[in-house]
N, C-alpha and C positions, 0 to 999 in steps of 0.2 A: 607239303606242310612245313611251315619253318620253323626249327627246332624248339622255342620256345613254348609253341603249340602243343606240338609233339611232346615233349616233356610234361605238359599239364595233361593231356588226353594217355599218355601211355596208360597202359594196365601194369604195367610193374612197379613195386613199390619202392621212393625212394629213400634210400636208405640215408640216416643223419649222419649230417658231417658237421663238426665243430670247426666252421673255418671263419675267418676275420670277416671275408667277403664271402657272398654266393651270391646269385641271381637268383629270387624266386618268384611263381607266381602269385596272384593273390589265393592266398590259403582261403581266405574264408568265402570267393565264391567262384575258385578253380581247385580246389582240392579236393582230390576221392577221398569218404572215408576209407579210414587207414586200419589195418589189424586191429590195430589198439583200441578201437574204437567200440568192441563189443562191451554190450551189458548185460543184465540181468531179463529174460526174458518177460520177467515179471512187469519188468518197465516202460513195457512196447505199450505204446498208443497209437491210437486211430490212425492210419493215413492220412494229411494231408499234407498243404505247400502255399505257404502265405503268397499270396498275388505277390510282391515285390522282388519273389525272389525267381519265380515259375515262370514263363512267358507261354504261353502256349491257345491252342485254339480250346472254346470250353466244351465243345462236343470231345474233344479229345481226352480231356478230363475226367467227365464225366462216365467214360466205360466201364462199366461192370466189372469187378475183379471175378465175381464167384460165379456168373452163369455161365453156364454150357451151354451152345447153341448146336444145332446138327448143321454139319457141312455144307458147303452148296456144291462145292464139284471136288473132284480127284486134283489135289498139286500132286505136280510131279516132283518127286522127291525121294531118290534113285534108293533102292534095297532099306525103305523105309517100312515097317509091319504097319499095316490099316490101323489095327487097333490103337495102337499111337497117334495115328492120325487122328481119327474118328474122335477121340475123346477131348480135342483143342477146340477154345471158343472161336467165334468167325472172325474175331478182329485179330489173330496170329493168322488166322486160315487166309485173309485181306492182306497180311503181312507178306508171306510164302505166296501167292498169288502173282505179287507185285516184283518180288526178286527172278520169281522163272521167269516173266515176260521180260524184263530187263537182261536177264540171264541170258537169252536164247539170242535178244539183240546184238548184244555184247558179242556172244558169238559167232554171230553172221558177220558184223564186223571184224575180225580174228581172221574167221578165213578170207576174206577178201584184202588183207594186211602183206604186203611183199615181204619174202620171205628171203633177206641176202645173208649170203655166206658172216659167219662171224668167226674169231677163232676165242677158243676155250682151254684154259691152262686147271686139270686141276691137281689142287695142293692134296698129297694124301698122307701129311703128316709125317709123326716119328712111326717106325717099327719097335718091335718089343725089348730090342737092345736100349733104344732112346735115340737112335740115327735119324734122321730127314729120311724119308723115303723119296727117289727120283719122282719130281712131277711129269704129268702127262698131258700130252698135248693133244685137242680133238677139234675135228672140222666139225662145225654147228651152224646154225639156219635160227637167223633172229625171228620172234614170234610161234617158235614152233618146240625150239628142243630146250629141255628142261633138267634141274641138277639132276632129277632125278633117274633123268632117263640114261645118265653117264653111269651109275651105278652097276650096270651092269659090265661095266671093262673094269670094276674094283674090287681088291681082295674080300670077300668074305667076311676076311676076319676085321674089316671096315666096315662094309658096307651094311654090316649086318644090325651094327647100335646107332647108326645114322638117323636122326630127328630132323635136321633143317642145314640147309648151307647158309654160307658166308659170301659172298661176294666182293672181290675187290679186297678184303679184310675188314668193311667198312658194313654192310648191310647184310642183314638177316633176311633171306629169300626162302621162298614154300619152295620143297621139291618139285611139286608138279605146278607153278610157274614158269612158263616160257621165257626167257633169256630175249633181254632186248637188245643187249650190245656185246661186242669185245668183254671179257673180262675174265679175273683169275678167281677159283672155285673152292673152297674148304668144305668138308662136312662136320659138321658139330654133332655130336653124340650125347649120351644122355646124362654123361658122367661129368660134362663139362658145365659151366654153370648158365652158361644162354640156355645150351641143347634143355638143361633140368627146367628152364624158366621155359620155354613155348613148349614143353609137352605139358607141363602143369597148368599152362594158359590155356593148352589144348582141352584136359580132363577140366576144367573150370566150364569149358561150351558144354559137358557132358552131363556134368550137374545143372546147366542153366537148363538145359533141353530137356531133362529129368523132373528139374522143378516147375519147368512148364506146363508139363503133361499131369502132374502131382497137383498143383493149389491150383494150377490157369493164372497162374500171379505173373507182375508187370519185376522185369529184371531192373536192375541199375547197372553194376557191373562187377565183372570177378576175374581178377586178377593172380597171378602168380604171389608166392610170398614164400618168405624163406624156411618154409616146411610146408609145402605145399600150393594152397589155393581157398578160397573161397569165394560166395557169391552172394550178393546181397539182392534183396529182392521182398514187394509190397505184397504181401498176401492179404484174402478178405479181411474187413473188420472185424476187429474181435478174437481173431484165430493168431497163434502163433505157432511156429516149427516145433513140433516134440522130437523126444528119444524114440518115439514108434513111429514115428515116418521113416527113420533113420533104412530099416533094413526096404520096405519100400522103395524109395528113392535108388540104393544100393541097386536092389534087380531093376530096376528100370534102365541104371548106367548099363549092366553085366550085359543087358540082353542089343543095346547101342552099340555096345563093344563087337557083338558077334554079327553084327550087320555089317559092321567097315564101312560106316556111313566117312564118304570123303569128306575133305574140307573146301569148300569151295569158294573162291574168291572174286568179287567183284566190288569194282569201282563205281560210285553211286554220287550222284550231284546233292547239292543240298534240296534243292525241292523235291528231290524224289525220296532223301531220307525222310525227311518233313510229312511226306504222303506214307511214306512204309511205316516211320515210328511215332506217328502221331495220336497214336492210341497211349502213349509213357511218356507223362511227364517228365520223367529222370534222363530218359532218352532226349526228349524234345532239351532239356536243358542244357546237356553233352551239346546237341549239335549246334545251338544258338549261341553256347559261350565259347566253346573250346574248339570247333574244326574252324581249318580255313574257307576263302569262300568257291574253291575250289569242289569242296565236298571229300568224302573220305571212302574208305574201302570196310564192306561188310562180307562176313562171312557166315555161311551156312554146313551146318549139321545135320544131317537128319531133320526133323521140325524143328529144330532150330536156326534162324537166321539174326544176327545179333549186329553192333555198330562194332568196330574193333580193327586195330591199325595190324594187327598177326604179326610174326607169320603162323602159321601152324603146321602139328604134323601131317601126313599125308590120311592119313584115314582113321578112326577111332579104333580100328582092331591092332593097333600097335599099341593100346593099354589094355595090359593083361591082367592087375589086379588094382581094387580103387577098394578105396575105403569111406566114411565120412567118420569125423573126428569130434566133433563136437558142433554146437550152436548156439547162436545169442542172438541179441538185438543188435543194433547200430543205430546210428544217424547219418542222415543223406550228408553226403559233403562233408560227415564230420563235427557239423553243426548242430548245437543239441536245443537249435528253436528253429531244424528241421524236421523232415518226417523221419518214424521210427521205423527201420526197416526190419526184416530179418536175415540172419547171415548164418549161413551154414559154412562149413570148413571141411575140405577132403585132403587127403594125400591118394594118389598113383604111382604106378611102377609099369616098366615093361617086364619084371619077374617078378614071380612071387619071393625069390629070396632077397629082393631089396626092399620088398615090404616088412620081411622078418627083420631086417636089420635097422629098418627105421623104428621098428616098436622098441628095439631094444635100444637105441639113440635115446627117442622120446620119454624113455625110462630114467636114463642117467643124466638125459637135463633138467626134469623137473626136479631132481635130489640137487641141481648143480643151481639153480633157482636163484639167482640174486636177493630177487624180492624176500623168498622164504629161508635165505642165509641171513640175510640182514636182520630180519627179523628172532630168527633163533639166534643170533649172537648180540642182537641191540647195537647194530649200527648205523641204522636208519629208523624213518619211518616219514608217511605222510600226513595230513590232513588237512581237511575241507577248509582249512580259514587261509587255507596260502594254496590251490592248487598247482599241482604241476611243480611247486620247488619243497627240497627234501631237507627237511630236520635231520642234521646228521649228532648223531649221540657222542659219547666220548669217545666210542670203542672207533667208531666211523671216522671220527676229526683224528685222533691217532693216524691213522692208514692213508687219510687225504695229506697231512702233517708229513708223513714217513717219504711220500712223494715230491715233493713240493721240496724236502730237505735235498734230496736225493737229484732232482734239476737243479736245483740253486748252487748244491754244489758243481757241476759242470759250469754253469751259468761264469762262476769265475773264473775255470781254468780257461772257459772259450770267450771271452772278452766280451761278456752282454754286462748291462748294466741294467739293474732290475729298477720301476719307473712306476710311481699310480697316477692313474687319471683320474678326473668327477667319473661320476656314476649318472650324471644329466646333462646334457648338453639341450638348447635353442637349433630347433628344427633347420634351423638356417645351416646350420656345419651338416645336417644329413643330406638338404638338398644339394650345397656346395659337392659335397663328396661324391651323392649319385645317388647314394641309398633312399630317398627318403621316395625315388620316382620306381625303383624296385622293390622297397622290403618294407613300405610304411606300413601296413596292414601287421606285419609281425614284428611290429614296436610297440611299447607302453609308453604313451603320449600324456600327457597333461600340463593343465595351462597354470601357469604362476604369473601375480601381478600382471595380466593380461599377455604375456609373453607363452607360445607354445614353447614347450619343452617334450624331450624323449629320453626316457634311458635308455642305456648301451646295451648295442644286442651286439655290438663288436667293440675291439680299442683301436682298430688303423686310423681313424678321423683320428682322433685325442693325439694318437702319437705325429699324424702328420702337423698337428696345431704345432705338438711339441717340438717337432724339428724344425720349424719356421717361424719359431719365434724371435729367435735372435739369427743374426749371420752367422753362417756355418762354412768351413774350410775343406776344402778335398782332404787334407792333415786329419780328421775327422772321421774320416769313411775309411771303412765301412765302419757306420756307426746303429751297433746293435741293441735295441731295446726291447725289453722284457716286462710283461704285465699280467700276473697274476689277477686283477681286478674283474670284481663281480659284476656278469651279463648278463642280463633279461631280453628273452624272445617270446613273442606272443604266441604259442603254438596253437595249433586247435586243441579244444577240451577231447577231442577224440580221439588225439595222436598222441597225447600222454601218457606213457610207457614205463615202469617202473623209473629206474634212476636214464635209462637208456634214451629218453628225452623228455625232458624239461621244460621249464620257464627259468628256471634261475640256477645259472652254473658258475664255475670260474674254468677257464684253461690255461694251459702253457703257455700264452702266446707273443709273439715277440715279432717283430719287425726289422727289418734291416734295410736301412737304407746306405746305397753303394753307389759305386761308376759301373759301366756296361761292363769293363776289361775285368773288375769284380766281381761277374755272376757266376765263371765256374769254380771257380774257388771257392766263394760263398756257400754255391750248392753242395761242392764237393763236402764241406766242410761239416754242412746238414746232414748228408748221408753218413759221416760218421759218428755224428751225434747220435742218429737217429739208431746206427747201428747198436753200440755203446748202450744204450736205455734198453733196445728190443731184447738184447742176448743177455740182459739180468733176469728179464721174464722166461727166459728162453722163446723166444718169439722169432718162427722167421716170417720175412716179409714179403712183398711183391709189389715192383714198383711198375705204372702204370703214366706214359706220357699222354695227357689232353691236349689237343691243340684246338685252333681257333674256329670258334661255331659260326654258325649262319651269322647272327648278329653279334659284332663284335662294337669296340671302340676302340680309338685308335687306325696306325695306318699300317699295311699289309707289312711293309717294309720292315718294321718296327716288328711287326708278332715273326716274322721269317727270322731277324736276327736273335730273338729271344728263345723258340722253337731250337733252332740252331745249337742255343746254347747249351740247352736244358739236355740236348740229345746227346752233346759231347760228355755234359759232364755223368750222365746214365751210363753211357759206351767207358769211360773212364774208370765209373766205381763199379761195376761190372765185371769190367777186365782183370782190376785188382782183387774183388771180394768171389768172382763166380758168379754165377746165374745167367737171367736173362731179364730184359724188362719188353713191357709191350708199350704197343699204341693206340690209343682210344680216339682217333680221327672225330673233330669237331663237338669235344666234348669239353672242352675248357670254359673257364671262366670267359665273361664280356668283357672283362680287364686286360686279362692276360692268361698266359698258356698254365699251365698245373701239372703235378705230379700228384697225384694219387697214391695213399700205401696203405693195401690190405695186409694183415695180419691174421693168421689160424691159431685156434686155441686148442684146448688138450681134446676138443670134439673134435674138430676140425671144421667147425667152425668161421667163416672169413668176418673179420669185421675191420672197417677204415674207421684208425683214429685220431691219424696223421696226416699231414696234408703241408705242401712247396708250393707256393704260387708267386708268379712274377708279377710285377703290376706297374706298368708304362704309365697307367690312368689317373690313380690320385696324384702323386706328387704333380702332375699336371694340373687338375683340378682345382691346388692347392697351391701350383705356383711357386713350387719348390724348387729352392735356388742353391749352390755351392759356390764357392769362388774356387777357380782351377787352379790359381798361382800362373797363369801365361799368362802373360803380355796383355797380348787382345786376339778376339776371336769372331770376326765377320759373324755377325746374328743371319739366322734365316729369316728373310723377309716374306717368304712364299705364304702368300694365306691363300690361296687359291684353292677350292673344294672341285672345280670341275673333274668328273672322272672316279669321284668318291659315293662309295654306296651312301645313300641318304641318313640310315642309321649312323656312322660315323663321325658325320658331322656336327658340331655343338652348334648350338645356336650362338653363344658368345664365344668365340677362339680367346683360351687362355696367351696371357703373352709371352715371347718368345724370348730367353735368355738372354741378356745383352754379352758384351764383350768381356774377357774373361773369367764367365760364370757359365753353369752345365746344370742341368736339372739331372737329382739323382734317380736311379731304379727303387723300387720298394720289393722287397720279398716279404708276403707273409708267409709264416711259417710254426706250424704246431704240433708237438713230438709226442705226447698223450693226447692230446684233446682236452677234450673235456672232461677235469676229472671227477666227475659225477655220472660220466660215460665208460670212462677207465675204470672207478672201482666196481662197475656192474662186471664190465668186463672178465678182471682180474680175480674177482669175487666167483664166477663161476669156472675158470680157467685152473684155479684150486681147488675149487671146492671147499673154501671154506677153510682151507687148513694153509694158513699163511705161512710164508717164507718167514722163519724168525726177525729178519729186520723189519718187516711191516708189519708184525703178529702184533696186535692192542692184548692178545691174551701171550704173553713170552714164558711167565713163568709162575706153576703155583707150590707154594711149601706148604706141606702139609704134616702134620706134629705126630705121632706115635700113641703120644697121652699125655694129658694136659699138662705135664708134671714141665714138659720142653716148649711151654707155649711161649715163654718168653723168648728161648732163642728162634723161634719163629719168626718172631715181630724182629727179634734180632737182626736175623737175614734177610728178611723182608726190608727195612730198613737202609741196608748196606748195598741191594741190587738198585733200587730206589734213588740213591744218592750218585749211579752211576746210570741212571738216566733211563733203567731197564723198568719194562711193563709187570710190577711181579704182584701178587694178591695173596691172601693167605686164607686157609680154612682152618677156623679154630674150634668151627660150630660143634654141637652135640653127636652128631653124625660117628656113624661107626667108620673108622680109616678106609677100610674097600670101598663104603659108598662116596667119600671126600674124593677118593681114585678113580672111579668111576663118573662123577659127576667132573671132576675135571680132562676125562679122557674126552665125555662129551662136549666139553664148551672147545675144545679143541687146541688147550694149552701145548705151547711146544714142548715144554721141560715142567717135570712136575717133581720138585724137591722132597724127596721122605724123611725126618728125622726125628731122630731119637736118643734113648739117654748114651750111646757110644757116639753118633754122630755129636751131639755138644759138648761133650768131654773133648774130642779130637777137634773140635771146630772144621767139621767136613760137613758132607751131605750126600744122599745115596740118591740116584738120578737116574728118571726115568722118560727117556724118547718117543715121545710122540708115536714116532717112524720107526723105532727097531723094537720090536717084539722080546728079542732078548734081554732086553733091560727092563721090563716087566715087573722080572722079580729081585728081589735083594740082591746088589751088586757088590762090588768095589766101592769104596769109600770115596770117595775125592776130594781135595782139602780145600774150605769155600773159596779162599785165596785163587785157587787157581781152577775153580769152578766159574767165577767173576770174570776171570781173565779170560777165557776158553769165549765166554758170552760176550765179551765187547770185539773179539776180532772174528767172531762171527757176525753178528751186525757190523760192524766195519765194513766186512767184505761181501755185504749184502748176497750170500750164499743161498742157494736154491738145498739145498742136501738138508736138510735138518741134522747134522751132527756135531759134535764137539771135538 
């Protein structure tokens, strides 16, 4: 399956990245719906699927959701209880019928498979100090021995939380998978974030098999997601999931769990999935748009047999406690003029005490809520006449403001120059660029004076116009641009996500265009920016190298020296700052290679908001020129494509620099992202209780008795004309509840005073953060209460103190 497939068919959710560039599919008829996508169950309508969008046979269509049939014979289908069986309609029972016989093929072929010696290295990590544990080296027999079956020469105290190997470092393998070649072997455990995503893809088959046996309903699919899993799926007309299915469905998983029903793996053509899943339209649509024509691999459960790329764990009795969380509706694809499904949501554990610890997570993030911080403090809000982009109120433009100041000032000590572009550009600059053949579907298109037009869902086009407008000197490079400017993406209506993705954002972003001998300095130079911004949040990070996928653009040559680069300068800021960084083999950009940077919050939480990517491709595209200052410079004449993968090649070859001129590098580059992504972030990573220099609430004075209301407006006044957030209460209100109602809006500094404080011209000052200042303190004189306040903003200080 070549990677671009593969990323539209995965079950994992992809998580948003604010990046200039990305390759996507078409959202609106390759995309699963996404979490975000639940509704109100109130709003479930009938099943169906407009002929334009469905292709399928109409007998297959037409199957009954609700009737039960009685079985025609015994599937086999290993330490499965009858009664589970027995109660499946005949077109699952057609389904399971179809996979044993292929099953048992499959296996006859296996063992007639030669069985040559391979060798097997496996990696068995750090020890509990943090050291490399020695790897080990084992004779193995291709088509037969399996990661899992090495388990048994591994400590224990390994082998015991083991979910799925790693192959190579590059591929996710089932334990009881046989081994086809040579290769080096990791175990991934359940703490690590793949191990957590295929045992939750695991317990997803668990609920699907559950909810098969519960409605007889037609699956879509159910994916891992970052608390868990859920599973979408067409129950009869008329009916929707309740809260009293809920314990239901639960024993149906408990009693799957105590079978150890295996997971079993097999490779299916397409006419045979076509025959197996032709009774599910949602299925029939997976396989017609999104596998290759190869066909793909399905796996079975117990009476579950499902379409699904895995891997999985080894058998369901490795989940020890399951939960379901809640339920809603959805839309197929996302599309809300598809069918309404229903979606249930579980979490799993292999202990019951990681179950205790996730209720108590699930506790402190919904208090930690973006959506329901912004809303108790008025810093947002949405509505239906603009979906998908956020009214941000004062308190909110403050905090995006506080940001924005906080980059621009680096912005000058690191030589960017900050740049606006239109907001519209003629489809022509997106085809020229490349986007308009990957990402037109999630663009806002419309036509003026007969002329198409798009708005900007990135600024690298704008900015390459900008660098090619006039002649430009190597004297010049690295020459850095910055664009705050407003970008619209067409997302789906079902991926809309509080501020956490959008239609209408703005980010950091900024561009650099350079010479080659300029990329690790450049980069280097990022990672210290990037450092710099993260350790004001206290944020550490995790840098992550992409390199070049199945389909690329460009020549191999070209991604080896830019890979190169990216790795020296990782191994360089590394070596100075500590840590370690990984490799995400053929996960990059179609442009160019990428660094990827995840960030954990005060949950521990990972979220990417930042993002380095090289890019060979546009200034090419674009024809972008420098003059060197040499002499002259022999042009490459070579157009010759023989030997080049078919995808690499353009149909028109841009021309080729003449004599003393060089086409630059492009780096995009974004250090928040999106900051309508960052304040969700940052918004729950508080809690709500801002660092004094982004605080919209900084400070409130509050009066004693009305007799001091003037020197209130006084001081209120004087923090004001020093640029500070200050408000005053002067209402009817008794002073405990004026203290009280400003404890909760969540002011940093709440000024008390009275008839000695305006006599002395001081104010008595109460912290946020220290409980001891509570009560009637020390006086402090405003003068130097004022002063205290701006070299704390200044020094943009995490500590709330003076």
């Amino acid at each position: 399956m070549d990677a671009q497939r593969k990323a539209s068919f995965s079950t994992a959710v992809e998580s948003s990245t604010d990046l200039p560039i990305r390759q996507k599919v078409n959202t609106q008829s390759a995309q699963l719906s996404s979490e975000s996508g639940a509704k109100s169950p109130r709003s479930s309508r009938s099943s169906h699927v407009k002929s334009s969008s469905i292709s399928a046979s109409e007998k297959a269509l037409k199957e009954p959701l609700a009737k039960k049939e009685p079985v025609a014979k015994h599937v086999h289908t290993p330490a499965i209880s009858m009664q589970s069986v027995e109660a499946l309609p005949d077109f699952i029972i057609r389904r399971n019928q179809l996979f044993e016989e292929l099953k048992q093929k499959n296996d006859a072929e296996m063992r007639e498979k030669p069985r040559p010696e391979i060798d097997v290295v496996i990696d068995l990590g750090l020890d509990q100090h943090g050291m490399p544990r020695p790897p080990m080296s084992l004779a193995a027999k291709a088509w037969e021995s399996t990661p899992g079956s090495f388990l048994r020469h591994v400590d224990k105290s390994v082998s015991a939380d083991v979910v799925v190997a790693k192959v190579n470092g590059k591929e996710l393998w089932d334990l009881d998978r046989p081994l086809e070649y040579s290769c080096r072997i990791s175990y991934l455990p359940f703490t690590s974030a793949e191990g957590r995503n295929v045992f939750w893809h695991s317990s997803a088959h668990v609920l699907g098999e559950a909810a098969e046996c519960q409605y007889n309903c037609l699956l879509s699919h159910g994916p891992p997601v970052e608390q868990g899993f859920f599973y979408d799926m067409a129950i009869a007309e008329g009916q929707v999931v309740k809260e009293t299915d809920w314990a239901p469905l639960e024993g149906k998983a408990s009693k799957f769990f105590k079978e150890k029903q295996p997971f079993d793996r097999l490779h299916v053509s397409i006419a045979d999935l076509k025959q197996m899943f032709g009774y599910s339209k949602y299925k029939m649509y997976y396989i017609e748009n999104l596998l290759p024509p190869e066909g793909s691999t399905v796996y079975r459960c117990g009476t579950l047999v499902d379409l699904c790329l895995g891997p999985h764990i080894q058998n369901t009795g490795k989940i020890k406690t399951f939960q379901i969380m809640k339920n809603s509706s959805c839309y197929f694809r996302g599309d809300k003029d598809d069918d309404s499904l229903q979606r249930i949501y579980g979490v799993a554990f292999p202990d019951k005490k990681s179950m205790a610890e996730h209720k108590k997570f699930l506790e402190e993030a919904a208090k930690r809520d973006h959506r329901k911080i912004g809303t108790d403090q008025e810093l947002f809000f949405f509505d239906e006449q603009s979906p998908g982009s956020a009214f941000l109120l004062p308190h909110g433009t403050i905090i995006i403001n506080a940001l924005q100041k906080m980059i621009r000032s680096e912005y000058q000590k690191r030589g960017y120059q900050e740049v606006q572009t239109p907001n519209m550009f003629d489809v022509e600059l997106w085809k020229k660029s490349g986007h308009w053949k990957h990402y037109q579907d999630d663009m806002f298109s419309l036509e003026v004076e007969k002329r198409k037009f798009a708005l900007k869902p990135m600024n690298c086009p704008g900015h390459c116009v900008m660098f090619g407008h006039r002649e430009r000197s190597y004297r010049e490079l690295p020459l850095r641009l910055a664009d705050f400017g407003v970008l619209h993406r067409n997302e789906a209506s079902g991926a809309l996500n509080g501020l956490t993705r959008v239609r209408r954002f703005q980010q950091d972003d900024a561009h650099i265009f350079c010479t080659q001998d300029q990329i690790i300095e450049e980069i280097e130079g990022l990672f210290d920016f990037l450092k710099y911004v993260y350790d004001i949040f206290d944020f550490k990070f995790k840098l992550k190298l992409s390199t070049r996928p199945e389909k690329y653009m460009g020549e191999i040559e070209t991604w080896d020296i830019a890979e190169a680069k990216l790795t020296e300068a990782l191994n360089n800021f590394t070596r100075r700052e500590g840590g370690q960084w990984e490799i995400n083999e053929g996960d990059g950009a179609f442009y160019g290679p990428k660094i990827d940077i995840t960030t954990s919050d005060a949950l521990k939480r990972e979220h990417q908001c930042a993002t380095i990517q090289l890019d060979f491709q546009l200034p090419q595209n674009f024809e972008l020129e420098f003059m060197t200052g040499e002499a002259t410079v022999k042009a490459d004449t070579d157009t010759s494509t023989e030997g080049k993968p078919e995808d690499t090649v353009s149909a028109t070859r841009p021309k080729i620099p003449g004599p003393g001129r060089a086409r630059p590098v492009m780096i995009h580059r974004a250090i928040v992202g999106s900051f309508e992504r960052f304040l969700a972030v940052i918004t729950e990573h508080f809690a709500g209780k801002w660092p004094f220099w982004l605080s919209p609430r900084q400070v409130l004075v509050i009066p004693v008795m009305p007799a001091v209301n003037d020197y209130v407006e006084e001081v209120q006044k004087l923090l004001r004309a020093q640029k500070l957030h200050a408000d005053i209460d002067i209402s009817g209100n008794t002073m405990p509840k004026k203290i009280l109602r400003g404890q909760h809006q969540q002011y940093n500094f709440i000024f008390v005073v009275g008839a000695q404080e305006k006599d002395s011209r001081s104010v008595n000052i109460r912290n946020r953060d220290d409980r001891q200042t509570q009560a009637k303190g020390e006086l402090v004189p405003l003068a130097e209460a004022l002063q205290k306040l701006k070299t704390l903003r200044k020094e943009r200080r995490l500590v709330n103190a003076l």
